[in-house]
C-alpha positions as CSV (number, residue, x, y, z in Angstrom):
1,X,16.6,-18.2,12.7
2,X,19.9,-16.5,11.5
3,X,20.6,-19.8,9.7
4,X,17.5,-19.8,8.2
5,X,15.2,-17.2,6.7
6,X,18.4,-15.1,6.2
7,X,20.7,-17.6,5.1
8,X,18.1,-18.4,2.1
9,X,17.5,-14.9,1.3
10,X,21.1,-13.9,1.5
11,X,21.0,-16.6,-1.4
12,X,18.2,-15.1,-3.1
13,X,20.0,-11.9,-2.9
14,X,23.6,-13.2,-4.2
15,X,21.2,-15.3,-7.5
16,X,19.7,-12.1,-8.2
17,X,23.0,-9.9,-8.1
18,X,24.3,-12.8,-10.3
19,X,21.2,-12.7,-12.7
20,X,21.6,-8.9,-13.0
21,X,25.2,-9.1,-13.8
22,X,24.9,-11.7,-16.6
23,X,22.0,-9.9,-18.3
24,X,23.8,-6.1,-18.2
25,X,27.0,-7.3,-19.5
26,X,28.1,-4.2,-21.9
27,X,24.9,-1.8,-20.8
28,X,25.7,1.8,-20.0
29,X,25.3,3.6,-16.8
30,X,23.1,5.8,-16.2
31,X,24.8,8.7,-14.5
32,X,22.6,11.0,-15.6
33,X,19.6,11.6,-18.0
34,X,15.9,11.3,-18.1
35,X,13.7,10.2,-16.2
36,X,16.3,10.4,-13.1
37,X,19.9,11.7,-12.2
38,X,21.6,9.6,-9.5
39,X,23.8,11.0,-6.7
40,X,26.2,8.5,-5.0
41,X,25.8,8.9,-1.3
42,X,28.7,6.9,0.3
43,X,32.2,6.6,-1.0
44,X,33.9,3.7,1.7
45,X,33.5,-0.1,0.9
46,X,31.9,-1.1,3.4
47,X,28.5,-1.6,3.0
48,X,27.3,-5.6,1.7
49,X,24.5,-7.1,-0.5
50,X,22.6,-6.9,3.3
51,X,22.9,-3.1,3.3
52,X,19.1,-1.3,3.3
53,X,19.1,2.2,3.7
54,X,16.3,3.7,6.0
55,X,14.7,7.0,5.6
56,X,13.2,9.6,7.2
57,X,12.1,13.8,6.8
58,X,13.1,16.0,9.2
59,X,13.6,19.2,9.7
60,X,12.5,19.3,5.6
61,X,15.8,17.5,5.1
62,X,16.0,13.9,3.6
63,X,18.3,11.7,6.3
64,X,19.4,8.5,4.9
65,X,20.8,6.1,7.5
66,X,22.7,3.1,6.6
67,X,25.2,0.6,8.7
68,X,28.8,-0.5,7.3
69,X,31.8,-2.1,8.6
70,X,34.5,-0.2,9.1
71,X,37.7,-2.3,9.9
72,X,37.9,-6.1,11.6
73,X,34.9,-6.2,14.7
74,X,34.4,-2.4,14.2
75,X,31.0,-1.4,12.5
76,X,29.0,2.4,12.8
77,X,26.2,3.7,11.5
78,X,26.3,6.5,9.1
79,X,24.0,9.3,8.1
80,X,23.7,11.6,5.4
81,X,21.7,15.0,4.8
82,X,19.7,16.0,1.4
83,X,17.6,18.6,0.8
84,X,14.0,18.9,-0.6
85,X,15.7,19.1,-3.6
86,X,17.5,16.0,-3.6
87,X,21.4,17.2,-3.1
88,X,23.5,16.6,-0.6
89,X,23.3,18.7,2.4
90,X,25.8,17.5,4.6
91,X,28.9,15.2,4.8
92,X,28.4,12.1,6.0
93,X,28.0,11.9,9.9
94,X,28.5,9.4,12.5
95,X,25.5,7.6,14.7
96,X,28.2,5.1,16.4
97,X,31.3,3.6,15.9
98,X,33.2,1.5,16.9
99,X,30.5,-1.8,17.8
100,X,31.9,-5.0,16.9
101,X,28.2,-5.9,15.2
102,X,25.3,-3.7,13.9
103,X,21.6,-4.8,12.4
104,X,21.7,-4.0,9.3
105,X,18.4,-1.9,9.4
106,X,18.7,0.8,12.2
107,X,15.3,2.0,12.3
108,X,14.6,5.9,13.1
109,X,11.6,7.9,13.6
110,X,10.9,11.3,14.7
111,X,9.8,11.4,18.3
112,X,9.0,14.8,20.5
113,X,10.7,16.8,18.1
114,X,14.1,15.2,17.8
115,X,15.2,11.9,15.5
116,X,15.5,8.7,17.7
117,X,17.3,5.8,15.4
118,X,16.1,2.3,17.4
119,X,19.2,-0.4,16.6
120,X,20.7,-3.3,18.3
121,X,24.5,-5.3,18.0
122,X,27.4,-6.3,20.0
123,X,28.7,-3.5,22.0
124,X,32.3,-4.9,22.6
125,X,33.3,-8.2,24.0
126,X,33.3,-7.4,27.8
127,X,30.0,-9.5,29.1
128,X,28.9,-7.1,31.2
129,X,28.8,-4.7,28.3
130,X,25.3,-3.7,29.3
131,X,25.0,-2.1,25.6
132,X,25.9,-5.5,24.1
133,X,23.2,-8.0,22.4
134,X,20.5,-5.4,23.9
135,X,17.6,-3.3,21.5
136,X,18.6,0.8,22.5
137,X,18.8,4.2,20.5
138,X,20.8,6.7,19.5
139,X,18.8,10.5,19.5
140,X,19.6,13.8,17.5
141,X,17.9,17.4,17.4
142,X,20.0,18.6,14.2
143,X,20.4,15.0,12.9
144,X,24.6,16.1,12.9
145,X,25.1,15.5,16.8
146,X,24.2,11.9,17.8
147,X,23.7,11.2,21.4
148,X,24.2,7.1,22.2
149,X,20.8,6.7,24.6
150,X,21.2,5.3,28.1
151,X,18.1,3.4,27.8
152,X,16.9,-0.2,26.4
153,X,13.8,-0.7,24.0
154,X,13.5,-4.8,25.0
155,X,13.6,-7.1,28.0
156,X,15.5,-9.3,26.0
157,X,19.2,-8.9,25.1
158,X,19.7,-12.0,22.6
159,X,18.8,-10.1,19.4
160,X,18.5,-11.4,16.0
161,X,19.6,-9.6,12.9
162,X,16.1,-10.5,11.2
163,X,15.0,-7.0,10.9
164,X,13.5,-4.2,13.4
165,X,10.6,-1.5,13.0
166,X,10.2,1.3,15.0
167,X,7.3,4.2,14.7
168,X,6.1,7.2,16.9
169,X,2.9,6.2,18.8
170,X,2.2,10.0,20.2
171,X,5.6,10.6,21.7
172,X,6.4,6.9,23.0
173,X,8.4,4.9,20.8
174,X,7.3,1.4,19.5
175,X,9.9,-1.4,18.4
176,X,9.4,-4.6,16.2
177,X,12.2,-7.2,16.4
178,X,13.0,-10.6,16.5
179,X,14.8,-11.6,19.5
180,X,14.6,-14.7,21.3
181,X,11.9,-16.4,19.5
182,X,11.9,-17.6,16.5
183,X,8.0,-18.1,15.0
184,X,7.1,-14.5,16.2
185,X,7.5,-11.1,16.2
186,X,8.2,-9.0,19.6
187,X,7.5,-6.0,20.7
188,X,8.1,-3.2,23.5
189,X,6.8,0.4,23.5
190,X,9.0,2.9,25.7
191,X,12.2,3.6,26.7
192,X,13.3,2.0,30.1
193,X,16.3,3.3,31.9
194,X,17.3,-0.5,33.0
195,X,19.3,-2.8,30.6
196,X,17.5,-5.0,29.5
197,X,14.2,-3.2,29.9
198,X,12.7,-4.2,33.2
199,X,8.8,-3.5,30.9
200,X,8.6,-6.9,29.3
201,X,7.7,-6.8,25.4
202,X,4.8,-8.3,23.9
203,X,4.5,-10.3,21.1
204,X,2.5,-11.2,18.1
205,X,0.8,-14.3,17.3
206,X,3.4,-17.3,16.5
207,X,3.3,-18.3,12.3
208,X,4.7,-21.2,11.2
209,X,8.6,-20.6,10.4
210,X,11.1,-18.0,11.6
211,X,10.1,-14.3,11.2
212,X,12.1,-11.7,9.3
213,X,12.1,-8.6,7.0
214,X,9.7,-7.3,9.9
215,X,8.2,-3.5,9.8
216,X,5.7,-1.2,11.8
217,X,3.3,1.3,10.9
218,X,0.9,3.5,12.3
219,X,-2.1,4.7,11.4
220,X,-2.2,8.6,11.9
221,X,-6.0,8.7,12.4
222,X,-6.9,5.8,14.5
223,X,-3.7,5.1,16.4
224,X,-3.5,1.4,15.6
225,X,0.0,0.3,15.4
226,X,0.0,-2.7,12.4
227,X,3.3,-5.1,12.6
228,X,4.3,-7.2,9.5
229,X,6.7,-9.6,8.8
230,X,7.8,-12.9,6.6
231,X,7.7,-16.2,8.0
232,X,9.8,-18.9,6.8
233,X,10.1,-22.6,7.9
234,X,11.3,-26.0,6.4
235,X,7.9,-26.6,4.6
236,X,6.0,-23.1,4.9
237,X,6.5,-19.4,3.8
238,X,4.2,-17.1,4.2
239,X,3.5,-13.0,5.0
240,X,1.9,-12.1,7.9
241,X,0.5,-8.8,9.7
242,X,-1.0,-8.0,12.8
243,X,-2.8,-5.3,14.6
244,X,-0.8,-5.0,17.7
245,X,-1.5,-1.9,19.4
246,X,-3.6,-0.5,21.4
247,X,-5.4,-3.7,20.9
248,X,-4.3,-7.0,19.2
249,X,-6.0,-8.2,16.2
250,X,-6.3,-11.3,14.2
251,X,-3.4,-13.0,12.6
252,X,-3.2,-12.4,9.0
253,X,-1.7,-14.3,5.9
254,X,-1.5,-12.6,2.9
255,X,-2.4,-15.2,0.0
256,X,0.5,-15.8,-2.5
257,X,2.7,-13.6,-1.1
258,X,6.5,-14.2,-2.4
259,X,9.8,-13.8,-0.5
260,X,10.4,-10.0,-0.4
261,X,14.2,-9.5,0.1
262,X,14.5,-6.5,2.3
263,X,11.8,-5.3,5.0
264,X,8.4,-5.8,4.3
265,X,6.5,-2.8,2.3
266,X,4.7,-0.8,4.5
267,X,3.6,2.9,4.7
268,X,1.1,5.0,6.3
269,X,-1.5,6.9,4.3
270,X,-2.0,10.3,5.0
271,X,-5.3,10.9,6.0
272,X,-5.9,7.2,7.5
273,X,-5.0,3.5,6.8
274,X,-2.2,1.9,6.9
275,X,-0.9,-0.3,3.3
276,X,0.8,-3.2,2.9
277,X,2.4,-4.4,-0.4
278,X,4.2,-7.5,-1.8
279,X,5.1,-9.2,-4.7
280,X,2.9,-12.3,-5.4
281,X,4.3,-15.6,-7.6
282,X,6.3,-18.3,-6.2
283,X,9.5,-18.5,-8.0
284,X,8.7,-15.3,-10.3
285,X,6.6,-12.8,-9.3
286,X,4.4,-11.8,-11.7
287,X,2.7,-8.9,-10.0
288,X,2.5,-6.2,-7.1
289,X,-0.4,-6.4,-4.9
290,X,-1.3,-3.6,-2.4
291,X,-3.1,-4.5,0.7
292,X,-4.8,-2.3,3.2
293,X,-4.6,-3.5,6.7
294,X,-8.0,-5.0,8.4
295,X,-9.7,-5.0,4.6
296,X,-9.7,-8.1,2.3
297,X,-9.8,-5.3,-0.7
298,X,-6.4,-5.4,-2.8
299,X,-5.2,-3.4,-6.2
300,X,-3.0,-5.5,-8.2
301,X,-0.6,-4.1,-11.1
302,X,1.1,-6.9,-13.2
303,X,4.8,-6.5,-12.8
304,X,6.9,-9.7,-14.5
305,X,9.9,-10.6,-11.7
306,X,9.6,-7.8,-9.5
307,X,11.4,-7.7,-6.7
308,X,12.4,-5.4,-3.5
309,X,9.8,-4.1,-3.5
310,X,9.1,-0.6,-1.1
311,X,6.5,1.7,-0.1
312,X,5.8,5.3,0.7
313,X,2.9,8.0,1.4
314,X,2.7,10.6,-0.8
315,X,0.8,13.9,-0.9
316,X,-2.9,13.9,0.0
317,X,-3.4,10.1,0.6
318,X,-1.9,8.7,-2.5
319,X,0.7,6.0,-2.1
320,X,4.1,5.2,-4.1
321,X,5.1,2.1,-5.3
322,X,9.0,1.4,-6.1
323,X,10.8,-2.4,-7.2
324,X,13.1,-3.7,-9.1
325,X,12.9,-6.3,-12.0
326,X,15.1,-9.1,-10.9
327,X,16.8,-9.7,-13.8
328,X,16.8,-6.4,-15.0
329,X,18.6,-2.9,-14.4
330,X,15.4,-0.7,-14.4
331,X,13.4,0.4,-11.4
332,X,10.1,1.2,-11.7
333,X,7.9,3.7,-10.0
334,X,3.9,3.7,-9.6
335,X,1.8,6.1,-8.0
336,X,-1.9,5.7,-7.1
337,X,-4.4,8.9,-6.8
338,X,-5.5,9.8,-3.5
339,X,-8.5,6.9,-2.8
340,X,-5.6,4.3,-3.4
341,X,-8.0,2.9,-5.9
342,X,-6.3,3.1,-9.3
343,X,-2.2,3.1,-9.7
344,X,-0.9,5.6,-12.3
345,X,1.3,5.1,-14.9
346,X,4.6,3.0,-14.8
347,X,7.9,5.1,-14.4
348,X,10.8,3.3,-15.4
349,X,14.1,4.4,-14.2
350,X,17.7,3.1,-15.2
351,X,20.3,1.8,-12.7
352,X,22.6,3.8,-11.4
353,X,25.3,1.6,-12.1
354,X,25.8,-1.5,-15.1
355,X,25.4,-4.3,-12.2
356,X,21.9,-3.5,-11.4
357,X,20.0,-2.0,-8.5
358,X,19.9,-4.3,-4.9
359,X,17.6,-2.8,-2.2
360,X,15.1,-0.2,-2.4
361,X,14.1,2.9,0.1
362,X,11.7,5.5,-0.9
363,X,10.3,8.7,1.0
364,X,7.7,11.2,-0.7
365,X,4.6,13.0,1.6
366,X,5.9,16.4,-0.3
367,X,5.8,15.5,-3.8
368,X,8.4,13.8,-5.4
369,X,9.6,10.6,-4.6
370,X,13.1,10.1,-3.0
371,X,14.6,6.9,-3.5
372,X,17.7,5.5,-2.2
373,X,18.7,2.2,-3.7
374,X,22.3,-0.1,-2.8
375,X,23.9,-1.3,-6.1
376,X,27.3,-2.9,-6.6
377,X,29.6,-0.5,-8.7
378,X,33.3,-0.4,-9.5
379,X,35.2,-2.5,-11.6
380,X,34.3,-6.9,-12.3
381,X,37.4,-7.7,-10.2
382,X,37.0,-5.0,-7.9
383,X,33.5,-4.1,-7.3
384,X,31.6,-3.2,-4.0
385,X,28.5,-2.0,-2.6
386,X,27.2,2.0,-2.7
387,X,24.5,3.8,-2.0
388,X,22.3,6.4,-4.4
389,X,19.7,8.6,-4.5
390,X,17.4,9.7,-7.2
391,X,14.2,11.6,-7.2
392,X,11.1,10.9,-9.2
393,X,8.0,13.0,-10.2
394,X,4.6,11.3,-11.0
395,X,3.8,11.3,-14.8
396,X,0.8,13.4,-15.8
397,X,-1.6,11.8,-18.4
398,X,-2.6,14.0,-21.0
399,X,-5.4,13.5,-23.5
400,X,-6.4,15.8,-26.7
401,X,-9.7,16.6,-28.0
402,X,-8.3,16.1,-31.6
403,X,-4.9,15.5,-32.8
404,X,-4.5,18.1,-36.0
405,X,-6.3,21.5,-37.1
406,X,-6.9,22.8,-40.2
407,X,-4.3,25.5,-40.8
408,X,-6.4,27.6,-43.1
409,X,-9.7,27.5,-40.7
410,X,-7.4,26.9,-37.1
411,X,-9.3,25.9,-34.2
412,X,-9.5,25.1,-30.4
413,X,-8.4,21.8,-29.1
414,X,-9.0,20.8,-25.4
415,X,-6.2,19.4,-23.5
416,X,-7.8,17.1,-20.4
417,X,-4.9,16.6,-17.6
418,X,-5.1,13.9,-15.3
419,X,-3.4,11.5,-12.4
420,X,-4.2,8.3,-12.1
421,X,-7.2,9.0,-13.6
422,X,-8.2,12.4,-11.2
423,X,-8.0,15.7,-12.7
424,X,-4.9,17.3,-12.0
425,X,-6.4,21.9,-11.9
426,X,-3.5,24.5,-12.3
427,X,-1.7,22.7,-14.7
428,X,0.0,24.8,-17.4
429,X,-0.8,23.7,-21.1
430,X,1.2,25.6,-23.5
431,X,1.1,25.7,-27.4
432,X,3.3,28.5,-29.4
433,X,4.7,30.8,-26.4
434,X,1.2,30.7,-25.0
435,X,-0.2,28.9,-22.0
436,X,-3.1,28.9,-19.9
437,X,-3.5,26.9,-16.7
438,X,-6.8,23.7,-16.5
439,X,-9.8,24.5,-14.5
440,X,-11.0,22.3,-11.8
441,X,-11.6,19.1,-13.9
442,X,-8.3,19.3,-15.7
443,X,-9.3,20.8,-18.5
444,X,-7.8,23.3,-20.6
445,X,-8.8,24.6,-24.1
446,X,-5.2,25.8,-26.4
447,X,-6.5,28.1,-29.6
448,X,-4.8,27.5,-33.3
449,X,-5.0,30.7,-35.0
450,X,-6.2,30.7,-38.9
451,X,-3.4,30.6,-41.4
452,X,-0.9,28.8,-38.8
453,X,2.2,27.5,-40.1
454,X,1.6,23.7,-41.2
455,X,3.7,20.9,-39.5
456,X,3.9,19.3,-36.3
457,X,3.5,21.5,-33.2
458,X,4.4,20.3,-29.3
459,X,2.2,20.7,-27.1
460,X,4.0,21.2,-23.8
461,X,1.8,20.3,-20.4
462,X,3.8,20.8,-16.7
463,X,2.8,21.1,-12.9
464,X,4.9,21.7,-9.7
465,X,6.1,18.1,-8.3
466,X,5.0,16.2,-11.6
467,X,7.1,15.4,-14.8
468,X,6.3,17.7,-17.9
469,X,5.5,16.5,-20.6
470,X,4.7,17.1,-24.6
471,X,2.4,16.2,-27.0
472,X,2.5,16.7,-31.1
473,X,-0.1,18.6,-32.5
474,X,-0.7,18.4,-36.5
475,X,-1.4,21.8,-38.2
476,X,-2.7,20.1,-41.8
């Protein structure tokens, strides 16, 4: 399985990187500036084109998880603290240290009120190492003290390095990985005290190929735990998901669906429903489709060679939307309003770096959208692998009654607010040191006073957690 569905998309990965590299020859950073300022996360070299940072909220701090190699057969995980605001709350911390081998995408979730990070590797080379080659945890109440658990989350201690999902099913822990099979994804909920896990896992329905890039989610007001996961074999790729808990449902394969590069995109609505997205063309994507688990419904946004793509909830059942072009330095960012019927408009953000953006993590229930992205930085010769972090506000669309006023007669122009096509109430539209705020369908009327200076005015429109924004006004 390693030698397969990895080994091709380590490939895919390295063309990209390569694609990136030759298109951005000369561009400019972007260190900072509009829409997004990045802050660099990590400062060692250790992290690879394989590195994808995991995320999670706790405590109202953002903790951003990653794996790197440290020396020869000696890897850790590392975490690092950021506020609501988006800046660095902490140094970096140590999960563990010292394993010869790590996954590259510890997975951690919040369960009975600490954070429990679910990983797997190679302890050390002793054997009997009971850690070694077995699925186990690492727990935190502060998220700066790590604790290495003294329990195992699989009967199995053969791991594979294809990708593991963890979620909270109401204080028990549930764990996607891929193990000792190789057509299908498998499964354990609990922690048991025995290494391996005397509780065997479970396991989804076999697909055709190897499985990888697997994730979990669960739906907050059913209880059903969905897996997903990319299947790959010498004549057949495909993505797949699954009910799996408390019940099993039918297999599904999502039509079109191309290879995704890092985990599958999955989030969990707030409010109910669990979404899946992927990018859909075979060998350029031409757009992002978003899939809701156990519906043949989908929402489709055309997005030309999108890649890495990743998704999160956001605030009152909408859903973000983050990927990168693959032969491009900009990341784009899409919201939907809070049916998950229509997507906003397109954000486009700049690379942190000239080379291009890699993998994509995003978190945003409060409001804005954290994302944390891996891009290759340094010099041509001597260039490695960082992580950043941006944060991104959804764009508010604004439309005007008229676009100029009479300056002898004035007049009242009204200003309708919207996201993604809902009306956004409270919003502040201002227009000469005067605001007022829209009513409850996003409405709000601005007055031009008779005898008004002529020339081009701004109308400026903001709300907490969206972008502001301006519009001209023409006093004729």
């Amino acid at each position: 399985m390693r030698l397969a569905l990895r080994a091709r998309t380590t490939a895919a990965l390295m063309t990209a990187a390569a694609l990136s590299v030759t298109v951005l020859a000369g561009a400019s950073p972007a260190e900072a500036g509009p829409p997004a300022v990045w802050t660099r996360l990590t400062t060692s070299h250790g992290l690879t084109g394989l590195t994808e940072a995991r995320l999670v909220r706790f405590h109202g701090a953002l903790q951003v998880f990653w794996t790197q190699t440290d020396a020869a057969s000696s890897t850790s995980i590392r975490v690092r603290s950021l506020s609501s605001a988006g800046k660095p709350a902490q140094a970096t911390r140590t999960v563990v240290s010292g394993w010869a081998t790590l996954i590259n995408e510890p997975s951690p979730i919040i369960e009975n009120g600490q954070l429990l990070l679910a990983f797997g590797g190679i302890h050390s080379g002793d054997p009997y190492d009971k850690f070694s080659g077995a699925i186990t945890y690492a727990s935190s109440i502060d998220g700066v003290t790590w604790t290495l658990g003294d329990g195992a989350l699989s009967e199995h201690r053969d791991y594979l390095d294809n990708g593991t999902g963890a979620v909270d099913d109401a204080g028990t822990p549930v764990v996607a990985f891929a193990p000792t099979t190789v057509n299908r994804v498998s499964l354990h909920r609990g922690i048991d005290p025995s290494f391996p896990a005397a509780t065997p896992d479970t396991y989804t329905s076999p697909t055709p190929g190897g499985v990888g890039d697997i994730n979990l989610a669960r739906d907050s007001k059913t209880g059903e735990i969905w897996a997903a996961w990319y299947s790959l074999g010498n004549s057949s790729a495909g993505l797949y998901y699954q009910q799996v808990y408390p019940s099993v449902g039918p297999l599904v394969e999502l039509p079109g669906a191309a290879l995704p590069y890092q985990q599958i995109a999955m989030a969990a609505r707030v409010g109910g429903g669990v979404y899946i997205g992927y990018t859909v063309g075979d060998p350029i994507p031409t757009k992002v489709r978003l899939v809701k688990a156990g519906s043949p419904a989908h929402q489709d946004i055309s997005a030309p060679g999108a890649v890495n793509l990743a998704l999160a909830a956001g605030p009152g059942g909408r859903v973000w939307l983050a990927w990168r072009r693959n032969q491009g330095a900009t990341l784009t960012v899409v919201r939907t309003n809070t049916t998950v019927s229509r997507f906003g408009p397109a954000v486009p953000v700049a690379s942190p770096t000239t080379y291009g953006i890699g993998h994509v993590a995003v978190n945003g229930p409060t409001g804005p959208l954290d994302v944390v992205v891996s891009a290759t930085t340094g010099k041509p010769l001597a260039s490695y692998v960082a992580l950043f972090h941006t944060q991104v506000r959804a764009p508010l669309s604004v439309a005007l009654s008229r676009h100029s006023v009479a300056s002898a007669t004035g007049g009242k122009v009204v200003a309708t607010v919207t996201d993604a096509g809902q009306p956004v109430a409270g919003a502040k539209v201002t227009l000469g040191g005067v605001s007022v705020r829209t009513n409850g369908q996003g409405r709000a009327t601005i007055t031009v006073k008779p005898r008004t200076h002529k020339g081009k005015v701004l109308v400026g429109v903001s709300q907490t957690s969206y972008a502001s924004t301006t519009l001209p006004l023409t006093i004729g």
